[in-house]
C-alpha positions in Angstrom: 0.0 0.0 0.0 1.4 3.3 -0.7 1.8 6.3 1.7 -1.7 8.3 0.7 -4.0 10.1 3.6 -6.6 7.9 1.7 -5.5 5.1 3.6 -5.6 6.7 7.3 -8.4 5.5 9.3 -11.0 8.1 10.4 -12.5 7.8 13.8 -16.0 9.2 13.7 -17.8 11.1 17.2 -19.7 7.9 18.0 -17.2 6.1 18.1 -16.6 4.0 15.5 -13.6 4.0 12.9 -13.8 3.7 9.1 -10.8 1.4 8.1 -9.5 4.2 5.7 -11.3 7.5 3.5 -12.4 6.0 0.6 -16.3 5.2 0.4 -18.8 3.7 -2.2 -21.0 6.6 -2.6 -24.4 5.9 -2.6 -25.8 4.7 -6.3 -29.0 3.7 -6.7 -28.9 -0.1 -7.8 -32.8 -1.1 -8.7 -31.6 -5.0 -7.7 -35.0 -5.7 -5.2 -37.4 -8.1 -5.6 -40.6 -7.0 -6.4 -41.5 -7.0 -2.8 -38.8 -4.5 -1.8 -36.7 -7.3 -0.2 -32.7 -7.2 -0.8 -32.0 -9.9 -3.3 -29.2 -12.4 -4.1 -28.0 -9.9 -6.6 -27.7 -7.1 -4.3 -25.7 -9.6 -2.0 -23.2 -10.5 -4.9 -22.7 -6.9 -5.7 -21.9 -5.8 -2.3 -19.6 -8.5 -2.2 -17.8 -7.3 -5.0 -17.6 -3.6 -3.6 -16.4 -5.2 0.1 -13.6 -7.1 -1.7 -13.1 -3.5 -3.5 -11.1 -1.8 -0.8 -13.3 0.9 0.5 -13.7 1.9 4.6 -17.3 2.6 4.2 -19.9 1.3 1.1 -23.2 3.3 1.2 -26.1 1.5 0.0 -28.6 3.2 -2.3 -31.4 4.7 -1.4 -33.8 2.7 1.3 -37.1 3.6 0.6 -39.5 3.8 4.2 -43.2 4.1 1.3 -43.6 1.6 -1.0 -46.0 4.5 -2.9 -42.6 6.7 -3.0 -40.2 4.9 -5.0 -36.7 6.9 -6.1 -37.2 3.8 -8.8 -38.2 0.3 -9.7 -35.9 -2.0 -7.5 -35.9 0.2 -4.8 -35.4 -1.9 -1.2 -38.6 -0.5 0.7 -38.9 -0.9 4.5 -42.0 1.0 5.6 -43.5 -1.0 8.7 -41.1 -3.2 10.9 -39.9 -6.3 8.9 -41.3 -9.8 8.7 -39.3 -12.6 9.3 -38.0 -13.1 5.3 -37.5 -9.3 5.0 -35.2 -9.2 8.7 -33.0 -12.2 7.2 -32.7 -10.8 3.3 -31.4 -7.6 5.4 -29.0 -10.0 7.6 -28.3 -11.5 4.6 -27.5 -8.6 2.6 -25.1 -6.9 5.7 -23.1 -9.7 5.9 -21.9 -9.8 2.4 -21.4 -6.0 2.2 -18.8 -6.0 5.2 -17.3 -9.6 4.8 -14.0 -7.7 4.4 -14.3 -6.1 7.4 -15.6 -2.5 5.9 -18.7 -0.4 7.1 -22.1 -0.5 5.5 -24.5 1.8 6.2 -27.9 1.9 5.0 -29.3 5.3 3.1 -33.0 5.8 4.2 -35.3 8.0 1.7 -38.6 8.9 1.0 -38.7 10.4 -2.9 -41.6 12.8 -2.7 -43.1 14.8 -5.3 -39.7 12.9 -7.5 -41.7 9.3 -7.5 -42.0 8.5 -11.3 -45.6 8.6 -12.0 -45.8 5.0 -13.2 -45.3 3.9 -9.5 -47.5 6.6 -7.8 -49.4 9.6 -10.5 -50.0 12.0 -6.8 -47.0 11.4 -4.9 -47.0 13.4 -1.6 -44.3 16.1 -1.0 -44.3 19.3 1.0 -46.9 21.3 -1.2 -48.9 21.0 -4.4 -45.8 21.6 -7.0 -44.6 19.6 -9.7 -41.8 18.6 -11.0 -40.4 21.0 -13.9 -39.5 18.5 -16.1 -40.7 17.7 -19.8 -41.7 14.6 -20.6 -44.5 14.1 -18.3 -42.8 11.2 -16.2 -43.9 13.1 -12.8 -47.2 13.5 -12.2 -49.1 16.2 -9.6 -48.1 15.6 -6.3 -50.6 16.4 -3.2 -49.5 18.3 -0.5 -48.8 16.3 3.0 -50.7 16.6 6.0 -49.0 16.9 9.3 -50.2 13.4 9.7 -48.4 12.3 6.9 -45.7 14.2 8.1 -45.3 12.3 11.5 -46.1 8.9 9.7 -42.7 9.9 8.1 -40.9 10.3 11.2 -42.1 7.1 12.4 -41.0 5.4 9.4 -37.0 6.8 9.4 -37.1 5.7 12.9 -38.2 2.3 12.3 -36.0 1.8 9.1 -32.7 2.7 10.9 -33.6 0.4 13.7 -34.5 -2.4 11.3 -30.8 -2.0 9.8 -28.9 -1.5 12.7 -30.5 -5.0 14.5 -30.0 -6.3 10.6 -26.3 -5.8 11.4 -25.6 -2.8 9.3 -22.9 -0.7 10.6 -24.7 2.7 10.4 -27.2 4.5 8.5 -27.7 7.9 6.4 -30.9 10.0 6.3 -30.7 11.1 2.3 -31.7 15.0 2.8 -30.5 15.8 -1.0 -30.9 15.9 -4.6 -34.8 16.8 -4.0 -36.0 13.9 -2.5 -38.5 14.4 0.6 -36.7 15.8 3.0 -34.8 18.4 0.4 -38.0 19.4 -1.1 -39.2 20.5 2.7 -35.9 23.1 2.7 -36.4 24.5 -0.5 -38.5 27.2 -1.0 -39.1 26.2 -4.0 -41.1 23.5 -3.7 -42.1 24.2 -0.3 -45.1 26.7 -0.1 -46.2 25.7 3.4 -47.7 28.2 5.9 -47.9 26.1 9.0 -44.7 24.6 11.6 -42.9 23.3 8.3 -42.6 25.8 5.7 -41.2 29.7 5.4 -38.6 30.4 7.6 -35.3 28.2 7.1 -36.1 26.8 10.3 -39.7 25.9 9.8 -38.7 24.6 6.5 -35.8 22.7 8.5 -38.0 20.9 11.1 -38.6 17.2 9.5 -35.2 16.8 9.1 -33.8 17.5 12.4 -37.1 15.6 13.8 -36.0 12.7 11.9 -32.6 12.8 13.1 -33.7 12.8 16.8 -35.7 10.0 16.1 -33.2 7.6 14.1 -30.9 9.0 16.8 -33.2 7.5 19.2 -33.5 4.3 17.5 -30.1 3.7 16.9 -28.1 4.9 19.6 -25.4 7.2 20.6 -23.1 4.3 19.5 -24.1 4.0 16.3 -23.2 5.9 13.1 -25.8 8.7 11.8 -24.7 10.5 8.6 -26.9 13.5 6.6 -26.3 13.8 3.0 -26.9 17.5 2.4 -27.2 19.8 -0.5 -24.5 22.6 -1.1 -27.4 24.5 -2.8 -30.1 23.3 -5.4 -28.6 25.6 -7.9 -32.0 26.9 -8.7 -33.1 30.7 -8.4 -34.9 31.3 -5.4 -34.0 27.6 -3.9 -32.2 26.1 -1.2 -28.7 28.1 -1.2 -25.4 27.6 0.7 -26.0 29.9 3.2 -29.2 27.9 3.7 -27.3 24.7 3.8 -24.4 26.1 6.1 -27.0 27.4 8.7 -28.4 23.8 8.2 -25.4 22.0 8.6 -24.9 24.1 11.7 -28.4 22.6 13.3 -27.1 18.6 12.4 -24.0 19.3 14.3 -25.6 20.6 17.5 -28.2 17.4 16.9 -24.6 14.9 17.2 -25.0 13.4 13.6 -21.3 11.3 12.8 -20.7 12.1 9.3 -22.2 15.3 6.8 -22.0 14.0 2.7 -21.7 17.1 0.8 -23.9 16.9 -2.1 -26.1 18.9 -4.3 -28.5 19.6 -7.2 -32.0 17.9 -7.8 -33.6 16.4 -10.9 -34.0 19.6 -12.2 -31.0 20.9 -11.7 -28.8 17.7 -12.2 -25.7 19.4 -10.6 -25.1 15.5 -9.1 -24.3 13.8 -12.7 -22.2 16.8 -14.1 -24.9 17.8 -16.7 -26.6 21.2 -17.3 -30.4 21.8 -16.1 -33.1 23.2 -18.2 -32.9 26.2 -16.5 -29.3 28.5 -15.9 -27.8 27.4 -13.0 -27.3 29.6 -9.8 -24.2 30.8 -8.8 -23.4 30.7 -4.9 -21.3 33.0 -3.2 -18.7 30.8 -2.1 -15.0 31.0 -3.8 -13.0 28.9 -6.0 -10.2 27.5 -3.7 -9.0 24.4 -5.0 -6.3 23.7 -8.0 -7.9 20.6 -9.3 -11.0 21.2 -10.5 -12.6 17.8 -11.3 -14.7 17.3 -7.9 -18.0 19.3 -8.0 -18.5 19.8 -4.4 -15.0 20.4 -2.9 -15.2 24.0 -3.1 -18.4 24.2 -0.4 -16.7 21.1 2.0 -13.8 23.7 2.5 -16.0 26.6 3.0 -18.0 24.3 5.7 -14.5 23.5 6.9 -14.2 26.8 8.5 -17.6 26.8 10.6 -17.8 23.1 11.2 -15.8 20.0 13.7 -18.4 17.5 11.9 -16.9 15.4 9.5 -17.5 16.1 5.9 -18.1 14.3 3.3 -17.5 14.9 -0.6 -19.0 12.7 -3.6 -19.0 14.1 -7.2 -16.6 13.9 -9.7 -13.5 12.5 -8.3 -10.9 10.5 -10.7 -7.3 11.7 -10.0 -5.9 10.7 -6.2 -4.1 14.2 -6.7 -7.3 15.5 -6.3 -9.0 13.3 -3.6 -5.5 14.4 -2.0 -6.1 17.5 -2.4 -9.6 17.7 -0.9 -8.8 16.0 2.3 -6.0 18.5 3.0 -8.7 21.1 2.3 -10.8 19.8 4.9 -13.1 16.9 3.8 -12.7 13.7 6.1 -13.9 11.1 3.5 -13.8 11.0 -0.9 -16.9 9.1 -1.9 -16.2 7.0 -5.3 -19.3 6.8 -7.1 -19.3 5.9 -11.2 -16.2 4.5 -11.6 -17.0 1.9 -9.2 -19.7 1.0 -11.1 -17.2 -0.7 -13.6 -14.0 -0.9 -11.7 -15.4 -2.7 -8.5 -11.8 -2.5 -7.1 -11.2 1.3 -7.4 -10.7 1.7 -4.1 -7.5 -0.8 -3.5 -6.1 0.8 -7.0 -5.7 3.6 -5.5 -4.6 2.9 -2.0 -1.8 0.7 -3.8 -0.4 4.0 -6.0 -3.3 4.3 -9.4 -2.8 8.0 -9.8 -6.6 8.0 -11.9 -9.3 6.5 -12.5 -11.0 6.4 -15.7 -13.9 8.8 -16.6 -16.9 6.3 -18.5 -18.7 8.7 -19.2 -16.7 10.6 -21.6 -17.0 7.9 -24.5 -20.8 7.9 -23.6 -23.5 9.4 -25.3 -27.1 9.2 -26.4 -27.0 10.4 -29.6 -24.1 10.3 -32.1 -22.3 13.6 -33.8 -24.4 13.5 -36.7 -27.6 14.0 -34.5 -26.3 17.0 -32.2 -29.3 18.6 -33.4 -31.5 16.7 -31.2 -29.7 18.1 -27.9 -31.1 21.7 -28.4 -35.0 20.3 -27.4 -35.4 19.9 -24.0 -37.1 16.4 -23.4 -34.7 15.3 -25.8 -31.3 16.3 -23.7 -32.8 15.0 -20.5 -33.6 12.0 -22.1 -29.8 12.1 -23.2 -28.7 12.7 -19.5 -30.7 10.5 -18.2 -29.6 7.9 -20.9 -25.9 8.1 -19.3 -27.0 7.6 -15.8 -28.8 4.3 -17.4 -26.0 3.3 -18.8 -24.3 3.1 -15.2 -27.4 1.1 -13.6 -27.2 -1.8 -16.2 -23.6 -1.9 -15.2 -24.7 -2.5 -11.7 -27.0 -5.3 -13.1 -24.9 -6.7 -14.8 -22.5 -7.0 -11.7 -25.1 -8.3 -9.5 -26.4 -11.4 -11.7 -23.2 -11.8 -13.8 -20.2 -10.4 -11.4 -19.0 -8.8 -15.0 -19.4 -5.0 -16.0 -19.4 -4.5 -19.5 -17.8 -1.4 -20.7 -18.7 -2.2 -25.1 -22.8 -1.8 -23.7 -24.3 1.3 -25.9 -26.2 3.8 -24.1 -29.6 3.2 -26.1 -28.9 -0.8 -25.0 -28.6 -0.1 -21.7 -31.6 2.2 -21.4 -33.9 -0.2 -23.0 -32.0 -2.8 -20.8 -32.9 -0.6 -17.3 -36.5 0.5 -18.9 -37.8 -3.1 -20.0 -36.7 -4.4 -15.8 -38.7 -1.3 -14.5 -41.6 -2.0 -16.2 -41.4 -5.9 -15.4 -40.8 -5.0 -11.9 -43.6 -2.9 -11.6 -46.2 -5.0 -13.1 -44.7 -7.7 -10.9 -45.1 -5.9 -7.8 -48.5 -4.7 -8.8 -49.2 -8.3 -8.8 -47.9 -8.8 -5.4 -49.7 -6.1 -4.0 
């Protein structure tokens, strides 16, 4: 192993120590049954990214209401498990740390962002849709505070169910405009009661729902926040918003704050432009390398914050994960390349100065159809098509134990489309 700071260990508030400061960022893998239970091909994938090197492998997003899906194939927890989902989740936790790494389990609720095929009046802070063309997201009902506690409840019970599971902590995902993101932005939050105006008000489920995985999970036991930077939307969530936020999570004794940022929108996440210019925040340009995304409001964090931090988003060059953790950041989460290179992790902790950059070489349409970017449904379909492209390769990894680089985009998107719809009819069986 080569002398890197990627390889020191990191002991966290709680307690606990992450091995080294290399994680497998959260990706969402669409790999559960049809009853939202963790499958055989979640367990071989896992195994894969334990035998991969990292300290710490983040699961994808955990959904706590079957009606909200992020996507087809989510894992959904929403009530205290049965006896077959409490030993797919044992079963699942043991092959994600059988090297000896943490897993921790992201827990999410997708909001007004559930794809109208699973749910056509998702629930989310107030009556506004998603701005998006294409009509994938359908009219979403604004929440009662009943609904609002039931969601609570449901974090609570989901952390609890992975910690006795034998997961090795958990994240509440409070980005990309999921839920608990859509209740900070004002934006999409119009509410006039205890959860919407001020920053505070608008503030309130989150830090309620870390109290009450807190609660669930003990002061032993690893609680991380991922958090957005900004949405990079006028008149949205902004980093002085988020810094005042991060502030709050501190005070509340969370272990670990991810760094983070953009929404569906505003894809800021996959390194693609939104429909709509983006934002500039007032927060300086202070690294050298300029291939992370999020590095920049980590180190302005750094100032005001002891919590660990976090960073995910656009990492390839150790220079540059380097970089960042003398900046300030406490952990580099590796998310795309792992989708491929399983092993990133140990490549670099043995001397790989970079890791390759898939997508590149990727691209929906060809040069000669260029034209097609400048309509809108068309370039988010194009986007979108990328991200596809790195799901099939996580299944593909789960029921082969192969990536395959030579998969075309449009392949791979009818690969990931045809599952969804299978998946969904499957469950509607079920159900």
């Amino acid at each position: 192993m080569t002398d890197t700071a990627l390889a020191q260990p990191l002991t966290l508030p709680c307690g606990a120590t992450l091995g080294n400061r290399l994680a497998k960022a959260a990706m969402t893998e669409g790999l559960a049954t049809p009853a939202g239970l963790p499958s055989p091909q979640l367990e071989r994938l896992y195994s894969l990214w334990s035998d991969g090197g990292a300290g710490l492998l983040l699961s994808g997003n955990i959904i706590i209401d079957g009606d909200h899906l992020e996507r087809p194939g989510n894992v959904v927890i929403e009530r205290r498990p049965d006896a077959p989902m409490a030993a797919a989740l044992a079963s699942w936790a043991r092959a994600a740390t059988r090297r000896g790494n943490h897993f921790w389990g992201q827990i999410s609720h997708a909001g007004r962002q559930t794809q109208k095929a699973v749910n056509p009046r998702p629930k989310a802070p107030s009556a506004v849709q998603l701005g998006l063309p294409g009509g994938q997201f359908g009219q979403p009902q604004a929440m009662s505070q009943a609904d609002i506690a039931q969601v609570v409840e449901r974090f609570a019970w989901c952390a609890a169910a992975l910690r006795e599971a034998g997961f090795t902590g958990v994240q509440v995902h409070a980005a990309h405009g999921y839920l608990l993101s859509q209740f900070l932005s004002p934006r999409s939050n119009l509410r006039d009661d205890d959860y919407g105006g001020a920053l505070e008000n608008r503030a309130r489920l989150l830090l309620q729902t870390v109290a009450a995985v807190r609660a669930a999970v003990g002061t032993d036991f690893p609680l991380a926040v991922k958090l957005n930077s900004a949405d990079f939307q006028k008149g949205g969530f902004d980093f002085h918003d988020s810094l005042q936020v991060a502030r709050w999570l501190e005070q509340a004794g969370i272990d670990l704050l991810e760094i983070s940022g953009g929404t569906y929108e505003q894809p800021k996440l996959l390194g693609v432009a939104g429909l709509e210019a983006e934002e500039p925040q007032a927060v300086r340009a202070s690294t050298r390398a300029r291939e992370a995304y999020f590095v920049d409001f980590a180190v302005a964090m750094r100032e005001q914050l002891s919590v660990p931090l976090m960073v995910t988003g656009g990492f390839r060059s150790r220079a540059a994960m380097e970089q960042a953790l003398d900046s300030g950041a406490a952990v580099i989460g590796l998310g795309r390349p792992m989708c491929v290179m399983t092993d990133a992790p140990s490549r670099l902790l043995r001397g790989a100065a970079q890791l390759p950059r898939y997508e590149d070489e990727l691209a929906m349409f060809p040069p000669w159809l260029a034209f097609l970017n400048r309509s809108d449904t068309l370039r988010t379909l194009g986007a979108f098509g990328v991200q596809y492209w790195y799901y099939a390769q996580l299944d593909l990894l789960g029921r082969d134990g192969r990536a395959q680089e030579s998969l075309g985009v449009f392949a791979a998107t009818r690969r990931v489309m045809r599952h969804a719809r299978r998946w969904l009819q499957q469950r509607r069986r079920l159900l």
